[in-house]
C-alpha atoms as one frame of an Amber mdcrd trajectory, in Angstrom:
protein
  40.056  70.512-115.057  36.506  70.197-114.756  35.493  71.229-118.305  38.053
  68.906-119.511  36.525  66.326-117.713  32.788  67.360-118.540  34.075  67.362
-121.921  35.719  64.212-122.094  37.936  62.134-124.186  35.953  62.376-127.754
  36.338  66.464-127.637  39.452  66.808-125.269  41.474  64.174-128.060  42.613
  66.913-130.275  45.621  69.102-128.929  44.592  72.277-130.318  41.289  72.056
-128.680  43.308  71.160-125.230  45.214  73.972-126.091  42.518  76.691-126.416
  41.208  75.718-123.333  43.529  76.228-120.988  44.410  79.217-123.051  40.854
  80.480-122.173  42.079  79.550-118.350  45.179  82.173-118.850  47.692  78.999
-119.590  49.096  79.453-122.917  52.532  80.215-124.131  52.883  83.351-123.117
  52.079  82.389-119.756  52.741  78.740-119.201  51.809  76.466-116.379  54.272
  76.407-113.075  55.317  73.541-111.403  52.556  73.840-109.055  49.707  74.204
-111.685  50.718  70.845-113.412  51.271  68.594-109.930  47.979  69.513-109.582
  46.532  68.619-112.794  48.662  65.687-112.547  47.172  64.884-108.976  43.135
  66.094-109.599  43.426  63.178-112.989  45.083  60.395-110.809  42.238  61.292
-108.011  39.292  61.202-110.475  41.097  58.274-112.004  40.879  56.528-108.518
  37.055  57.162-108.059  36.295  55.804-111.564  35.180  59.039-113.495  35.880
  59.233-116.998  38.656  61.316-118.035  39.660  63.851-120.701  42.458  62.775
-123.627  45.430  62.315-120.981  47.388  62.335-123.467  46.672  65.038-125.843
  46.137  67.434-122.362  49.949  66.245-121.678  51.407  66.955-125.307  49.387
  70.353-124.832  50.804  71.527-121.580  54.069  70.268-122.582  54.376  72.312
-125.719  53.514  75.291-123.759  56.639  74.934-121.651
């Protein structure tokens, strides 16, 4: 999560580049994300969201994990 965030929205906007990340994390199709992994994604973005820090592409990091499950 944190390079996603220190990346933010301008880089993190394209899905492949989402995608290569968390692949570099071990998360790709061959090894997708549990149920736990993505509550706490989920959770970590709606915290930072909270405090006011800019976020990564929400969007393209959920059509990402999504089309690794």
């Amino acid at each position: 999560m944190q390079v996603l965030i220190q990346l933010g929205p301008e880089i993190t906007g394209d899905i492949d580049t989402v995608r290569a990340l968390l692949a570099r994390f071990g998360i790709s199709e061959t090894s997708p994300p549990g149920d736990v992994q993505i509550i706490e994604i989920m959770s970590t973005l709606a915290r930072l969201a909270a405090e006011g820090t800019t976020l990564c592409d929400v969007g393209a990091l959920v059509r990402a994990v999504s089309s690794l499950v």
